[in-house]
N, C-alpha and C positions, 0 to 999 in steps of 0.2 A: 180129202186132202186139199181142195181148192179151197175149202173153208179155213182148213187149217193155218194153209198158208196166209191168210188174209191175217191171224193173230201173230204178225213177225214182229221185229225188234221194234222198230219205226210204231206198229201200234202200241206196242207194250208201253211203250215208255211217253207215246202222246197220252192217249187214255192215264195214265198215272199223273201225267203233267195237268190233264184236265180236272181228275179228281184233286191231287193238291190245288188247286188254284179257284176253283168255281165251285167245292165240296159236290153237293149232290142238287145245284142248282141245272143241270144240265144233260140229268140224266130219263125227263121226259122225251129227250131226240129217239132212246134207244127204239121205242115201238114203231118208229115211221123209219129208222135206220133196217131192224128186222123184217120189214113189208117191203121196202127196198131192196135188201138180198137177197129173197125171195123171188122179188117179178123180176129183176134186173139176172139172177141165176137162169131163168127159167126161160127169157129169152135168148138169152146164152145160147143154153143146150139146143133150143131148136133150131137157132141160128147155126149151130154147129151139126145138126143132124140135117135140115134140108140145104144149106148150100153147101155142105163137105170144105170148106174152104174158111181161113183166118178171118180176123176181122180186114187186117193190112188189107190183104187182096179182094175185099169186098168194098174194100175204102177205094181203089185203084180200078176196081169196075165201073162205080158210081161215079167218082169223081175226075179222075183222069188219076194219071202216076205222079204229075208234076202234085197236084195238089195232093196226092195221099203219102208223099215224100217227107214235103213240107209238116201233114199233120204228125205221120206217124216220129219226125225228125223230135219233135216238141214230146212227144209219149216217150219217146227212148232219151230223151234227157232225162225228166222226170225219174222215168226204171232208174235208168245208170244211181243216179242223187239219192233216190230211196236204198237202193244195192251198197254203193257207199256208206249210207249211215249205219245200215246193218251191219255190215261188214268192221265197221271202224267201232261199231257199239261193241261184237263178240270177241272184236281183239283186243278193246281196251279191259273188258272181262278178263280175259284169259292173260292180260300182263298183269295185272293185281291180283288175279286168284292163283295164278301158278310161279310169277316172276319170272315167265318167260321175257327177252326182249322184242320190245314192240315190233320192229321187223322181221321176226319170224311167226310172233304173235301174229301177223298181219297175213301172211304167209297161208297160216292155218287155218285162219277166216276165211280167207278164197280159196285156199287149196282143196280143204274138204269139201264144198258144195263143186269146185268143177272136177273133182273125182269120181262124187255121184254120177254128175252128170256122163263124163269121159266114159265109165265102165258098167252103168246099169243101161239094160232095156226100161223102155218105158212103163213096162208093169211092174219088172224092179225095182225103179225109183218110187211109185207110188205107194209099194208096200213097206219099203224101209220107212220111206217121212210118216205113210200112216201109222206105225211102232213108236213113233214118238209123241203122237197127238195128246196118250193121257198125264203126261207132263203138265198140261193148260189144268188140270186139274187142283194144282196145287192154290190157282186164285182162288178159285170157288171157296176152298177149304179157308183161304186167308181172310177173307171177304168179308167169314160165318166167324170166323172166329176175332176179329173186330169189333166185333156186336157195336153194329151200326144203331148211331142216338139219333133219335129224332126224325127215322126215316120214312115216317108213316103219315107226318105232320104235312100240309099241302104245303105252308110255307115252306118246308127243305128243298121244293124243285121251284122253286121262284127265281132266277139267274139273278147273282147282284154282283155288283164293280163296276171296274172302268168298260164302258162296252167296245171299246177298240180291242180286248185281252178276251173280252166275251166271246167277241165276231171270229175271229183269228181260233180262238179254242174249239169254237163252232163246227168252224170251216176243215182245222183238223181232223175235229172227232167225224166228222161227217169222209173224209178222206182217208183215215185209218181204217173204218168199219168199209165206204162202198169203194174200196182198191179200184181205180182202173185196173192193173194190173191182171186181178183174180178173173174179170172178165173173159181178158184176152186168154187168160188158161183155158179158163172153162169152155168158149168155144172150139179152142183146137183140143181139145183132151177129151170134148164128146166126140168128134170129127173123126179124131184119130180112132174114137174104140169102135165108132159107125162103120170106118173102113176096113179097120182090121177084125172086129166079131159081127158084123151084121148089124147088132144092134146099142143102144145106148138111149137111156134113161133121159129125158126132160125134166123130172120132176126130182129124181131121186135125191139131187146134189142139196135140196132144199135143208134138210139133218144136219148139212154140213157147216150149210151158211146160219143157220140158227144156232149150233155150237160158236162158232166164232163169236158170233153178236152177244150171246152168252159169256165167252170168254172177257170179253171186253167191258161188256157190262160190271162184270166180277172187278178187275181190276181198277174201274172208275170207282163202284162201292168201296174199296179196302181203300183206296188210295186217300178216296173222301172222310172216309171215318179216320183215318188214322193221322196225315200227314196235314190236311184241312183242320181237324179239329182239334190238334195240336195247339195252334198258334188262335186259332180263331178268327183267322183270315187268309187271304190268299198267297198260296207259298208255290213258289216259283222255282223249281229243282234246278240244280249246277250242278250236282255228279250224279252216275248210274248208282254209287252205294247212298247217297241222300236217297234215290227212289226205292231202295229195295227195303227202306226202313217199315214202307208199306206192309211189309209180312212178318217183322215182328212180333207182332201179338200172336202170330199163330206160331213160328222159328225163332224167337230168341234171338241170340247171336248166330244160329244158324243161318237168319236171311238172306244177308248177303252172298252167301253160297247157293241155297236154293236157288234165288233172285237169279244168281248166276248161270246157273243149270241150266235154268228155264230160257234165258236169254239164249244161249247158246242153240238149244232145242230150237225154237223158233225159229231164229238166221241157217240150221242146218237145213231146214223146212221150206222155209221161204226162197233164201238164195238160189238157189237150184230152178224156184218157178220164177222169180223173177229175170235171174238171167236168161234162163229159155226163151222168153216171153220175148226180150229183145231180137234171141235167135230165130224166133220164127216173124217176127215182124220184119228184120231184114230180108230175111229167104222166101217169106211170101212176096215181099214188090219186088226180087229179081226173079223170081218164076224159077225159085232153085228148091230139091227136097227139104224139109224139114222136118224134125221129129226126132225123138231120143232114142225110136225103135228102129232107125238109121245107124251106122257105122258111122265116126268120124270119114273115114275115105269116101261112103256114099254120100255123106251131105256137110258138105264141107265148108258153106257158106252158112247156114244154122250153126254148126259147132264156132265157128273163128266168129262171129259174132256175139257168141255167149260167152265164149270166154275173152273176150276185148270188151266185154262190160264185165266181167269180174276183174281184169287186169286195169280199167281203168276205176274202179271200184279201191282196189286194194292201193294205187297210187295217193287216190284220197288219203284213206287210213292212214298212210305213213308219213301223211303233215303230222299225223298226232293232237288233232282238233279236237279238243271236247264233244266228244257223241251226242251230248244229250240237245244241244240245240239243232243241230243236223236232222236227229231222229224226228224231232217237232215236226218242222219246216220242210220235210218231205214230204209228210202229211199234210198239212196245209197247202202244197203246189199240187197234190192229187186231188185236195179238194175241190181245187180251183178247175182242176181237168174234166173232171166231174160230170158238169151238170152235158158236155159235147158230147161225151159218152153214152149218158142214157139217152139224147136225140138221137143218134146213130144208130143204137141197139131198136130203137122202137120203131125209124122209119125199116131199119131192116126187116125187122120182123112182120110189118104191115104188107113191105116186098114177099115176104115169103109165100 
């Protein structure tokens, strides 16, 4: 499910934004992206198995509170803005696929992920969102049935354009695929099964993040063969229905529904860890419980924090902002969070 989570709206829709725009000039990153979610997983887990504790609170040992305040304050912006774009992507879905109005539409986007959260245990939540993961299937399938031109030729992954549109495309896909976010799960989600079953796997979650990187992969291929080669140069998406033209060849006019689905599926997935993620970053640097297998009443500093980033997530939404550049540029500000991350995870791990 940590993997899964990592293929939410925000990637969807960068990945597609990268495939329209740089075709399949840029999908040489994927093999050093997949060796990435690998070691960067895998320090995760241990980190989550020998010091039992979040990353926040290993930021607040090392560094003082004052400076893991500071850091962790710049990660929970980021969450909030990626949660936002999510959020604003599946409700602007659900006001053109259904004709609900956008503020109830808005409503549904954050109400269902903090429902999950509100009324499942922690093994709960990860079994429902795993019931949704073969949804990501449907790229694969759109991908193949694209019948990608030219993708065997070396010169197809040669990057060409403007390189400011290159770097920023980069910087996203590199940001969609290594979440901070997925991190912060995975260490308290091995933590948490370490304290409540004994034991928990380092290596296992590996399947998961290679699915994802997989996912994503799929959708930069379909996006590049189809909305790339269209024009024969770089195309730069304005709406969520210009990106779902992406599965045409495989849905017809069904796309946009599929498209739909799928988007939906993702943000029900995603939102839930993302908001967590901020709840257990606040509740670890006040040295309050955290965790889903808590009661609201037990851990009441984790909950009112996840849901004040879905509440201020859904305020977003209700500008009514075009999703599609939001969902970009979250991704790109993760990018950018990035590279502090894997220092932290690695001097930790040397700690361990």
């Amino acid at each position: 499910m940590t993997g899964a989570s990592d293929a939410d709206p925000s990637a969807i829709v960068t990945c597609t934004q990268v495939g329209a725009s740089t075709g399949y000039g840029l999908l040489w990153l994927f093999p050093f992206t997949t060796a990435g979610l690998i070691c960067l997983e895998s320090l995760a887990a241990r980190i989550g198995i020998r010091r039992g504790r979040g990353i926040a609170t290993l930021l607040s040992e090392r560094f003082g509170a004052p400076a893991a305040w500071a850091i962790c304050s710049v990660f929970i912006g980021v969450n909030v803005v990626t949660l936002a774009a999510d959020v604003a992507g599946a409700a602007s879905i659900l006001n053109e696929l259904t004709g609900l109005p956008q503020p109830l539409a808005v409503i549904m986007a954050a109400g269902v992920p903090a429902a999950v959260v509100s009324f499942g245990t922690f093994s709960q939540v990860r079994r429902v969102l795993l019931f949704l993961t073969p949804l990501y299937l449907l790229y694969a399938l759109a991908a193949v049935a694209a019948h990608p031109a030219g993708l065997l030729q070396p010169s197809a992954f040669v990057p060409r354009g403007n390189i400011r549109d290159l770097l920023f495309a980069g910087v996203g896909l590199a940001g969609a695929i290594l979440t901070p976010y997925v991190f912060f799960w995975q260490v308290e989600d091995t933590a948490q099964r370490e304290r409540r079953y004994g034991e928990a796997e380092t290596e296992g979650g590996s399947g998961g993040m290679i699915f994802a990187n997989l996912v994503l992969l799929f959708v930069v291929l379909m996006a590049a063969a189809t909305l790339h080669s269209t024009t024969g140069s770089g195309l730069q998406l304005a709406t969520l229905r210009q990106a779902s033209d992406a599965l045409r060849p495989l849905l017809g006019r069904g796309a946009f529904v599929s498209f739909s689905a799928a988007i939906l599926a993702s943000e029900l997935i995603a939102a839930p860890v993302i908001a967590a993620v901020c709840g257990y970053v606040v509740a670890n640097l006040t040295q309050r419980r955290a965790g889903l297998s808590w009661s609201p009443q037990l851990a009441k500093t984790f909950y009112l924090a996840t849901f004040v980033a879905l509440l201020l997530a859904a305020c977003f939404a209700l500008l009514n902002v075009n999703p599609v550049g939001p969902l970009f540029w979250a991704q790109v500000a993760n990018g950018c969070l990035l590279p502090l991350l894997i220092v932290f995870l690695v001097i930790e791990a040397r700690g361990t």
